[in-house]
C-alpha positions as CSV (number, residue, x, y, z in Angstrom):
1,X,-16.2,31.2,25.3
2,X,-19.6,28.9,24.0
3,X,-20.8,30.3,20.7
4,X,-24.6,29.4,20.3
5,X,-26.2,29.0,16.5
6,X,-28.2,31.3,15.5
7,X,-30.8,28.6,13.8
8,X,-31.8,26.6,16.8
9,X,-29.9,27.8,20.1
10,X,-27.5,24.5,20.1
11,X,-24.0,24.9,21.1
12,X,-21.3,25.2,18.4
13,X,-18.8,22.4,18.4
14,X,-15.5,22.6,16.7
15,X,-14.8,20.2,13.8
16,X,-11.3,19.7,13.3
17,X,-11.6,18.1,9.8
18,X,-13.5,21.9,8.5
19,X,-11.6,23.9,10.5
20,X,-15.3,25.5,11.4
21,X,-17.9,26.2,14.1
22,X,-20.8,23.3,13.3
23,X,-24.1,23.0,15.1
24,X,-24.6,19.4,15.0
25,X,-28.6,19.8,15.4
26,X,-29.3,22.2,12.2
27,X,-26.0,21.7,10.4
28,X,-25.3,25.3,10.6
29,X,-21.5,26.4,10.3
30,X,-19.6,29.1,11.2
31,X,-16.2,30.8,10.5
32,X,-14.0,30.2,13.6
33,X,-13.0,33.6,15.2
34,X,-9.5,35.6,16.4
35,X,-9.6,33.9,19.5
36,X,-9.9,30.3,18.4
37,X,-10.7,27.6,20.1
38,X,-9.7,24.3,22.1
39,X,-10.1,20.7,21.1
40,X,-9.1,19.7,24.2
41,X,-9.5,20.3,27.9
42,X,-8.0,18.8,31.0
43,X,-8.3,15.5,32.2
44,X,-8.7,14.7,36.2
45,X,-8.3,11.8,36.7
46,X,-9.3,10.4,40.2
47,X,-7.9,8.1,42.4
48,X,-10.5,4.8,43.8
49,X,-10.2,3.6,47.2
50,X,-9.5,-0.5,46.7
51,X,-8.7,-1.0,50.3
52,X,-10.3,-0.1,53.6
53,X,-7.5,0.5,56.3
54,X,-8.5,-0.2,59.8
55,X,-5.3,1.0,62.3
56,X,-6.3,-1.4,65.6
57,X,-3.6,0.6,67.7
58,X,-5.9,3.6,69.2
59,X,-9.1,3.3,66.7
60,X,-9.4,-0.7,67.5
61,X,-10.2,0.6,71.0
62,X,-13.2,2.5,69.9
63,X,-14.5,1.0,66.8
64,X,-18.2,-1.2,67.6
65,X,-18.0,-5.3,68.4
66,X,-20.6,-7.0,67.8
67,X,-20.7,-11.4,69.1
68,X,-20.2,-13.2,65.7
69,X,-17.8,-16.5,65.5
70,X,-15.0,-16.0,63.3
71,X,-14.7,-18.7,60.0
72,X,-10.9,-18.6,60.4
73,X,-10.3,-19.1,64.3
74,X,-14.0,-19.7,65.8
75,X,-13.5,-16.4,68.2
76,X,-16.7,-15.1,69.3
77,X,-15.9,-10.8,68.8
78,X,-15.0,-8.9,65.7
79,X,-14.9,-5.1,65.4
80,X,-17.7,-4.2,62.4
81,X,-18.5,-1.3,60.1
82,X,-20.6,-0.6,57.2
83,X,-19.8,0.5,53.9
84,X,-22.0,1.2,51.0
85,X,-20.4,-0.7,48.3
86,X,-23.6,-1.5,46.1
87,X,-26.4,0.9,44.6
88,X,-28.0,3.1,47.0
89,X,-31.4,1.4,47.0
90,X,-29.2,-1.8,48.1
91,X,-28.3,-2.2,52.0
92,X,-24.8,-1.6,52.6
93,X,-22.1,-4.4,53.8
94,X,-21.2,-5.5,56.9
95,X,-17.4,-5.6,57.5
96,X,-15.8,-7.4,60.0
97,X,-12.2,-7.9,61.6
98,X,-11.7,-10.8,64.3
99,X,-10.4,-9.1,67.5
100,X,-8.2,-12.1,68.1
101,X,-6.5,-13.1,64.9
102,X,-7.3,-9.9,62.9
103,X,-9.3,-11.8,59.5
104,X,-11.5,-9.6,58.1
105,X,-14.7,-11.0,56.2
106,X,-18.3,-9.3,55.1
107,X,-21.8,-10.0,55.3
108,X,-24.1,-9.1,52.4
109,X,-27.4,-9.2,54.5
């Protein structure tokens, strides 16, 4: 449970050097009660996506082409999609996977 101090209404923070209740704003300590207190909670630690899968099996078939030539085999149709990879107030990126040899580049613009 927060304990508040009773000088300034900041949060009471344990300091594990005094053994004590501090207020770090005032300077205000108090005696830490029965029930104690935790130094340290739980970490969650979550897992970033590095890699976008694209299955071309059934999803190939209904994922948007668009007529752009390939840099790695000069083919003229490429499945795209977008995916915001910069700031919000950025536009997002332009993915795309040749339909013929399966390269997949991006497009910034």
């Amino acid at each position: 449970m927060l304990r508040f101090c009773p000088n300034c209404q900041s949060i009471l923070r344990p300091d594990r050097n005094k053994g004590k209740l501090v207020c770090y704003r005032c300077g205000h300590e108090e005696e830490i009660g029965k029930e104690g207190f935790r130094i340290k909670a739980p970490v969650v630690q979550r897992k970033k996506i590095k890699d976008i899968v694209v299955d071309e099996g059934d999803y190939g078939a209904k994922m948007p082409t668009a007529s752009v030539p390939c840099p790695k085999c000069g083919n003229e149709e490429a499945y795209w999609w977008l995916v915001q990879t910069r700031r919000a107030d950025e536009p997002p990126t332009t993915f795309y996977r040749c339909k013929k040899c399966g390269h997949t580049w991006r497009d910034y613009r």
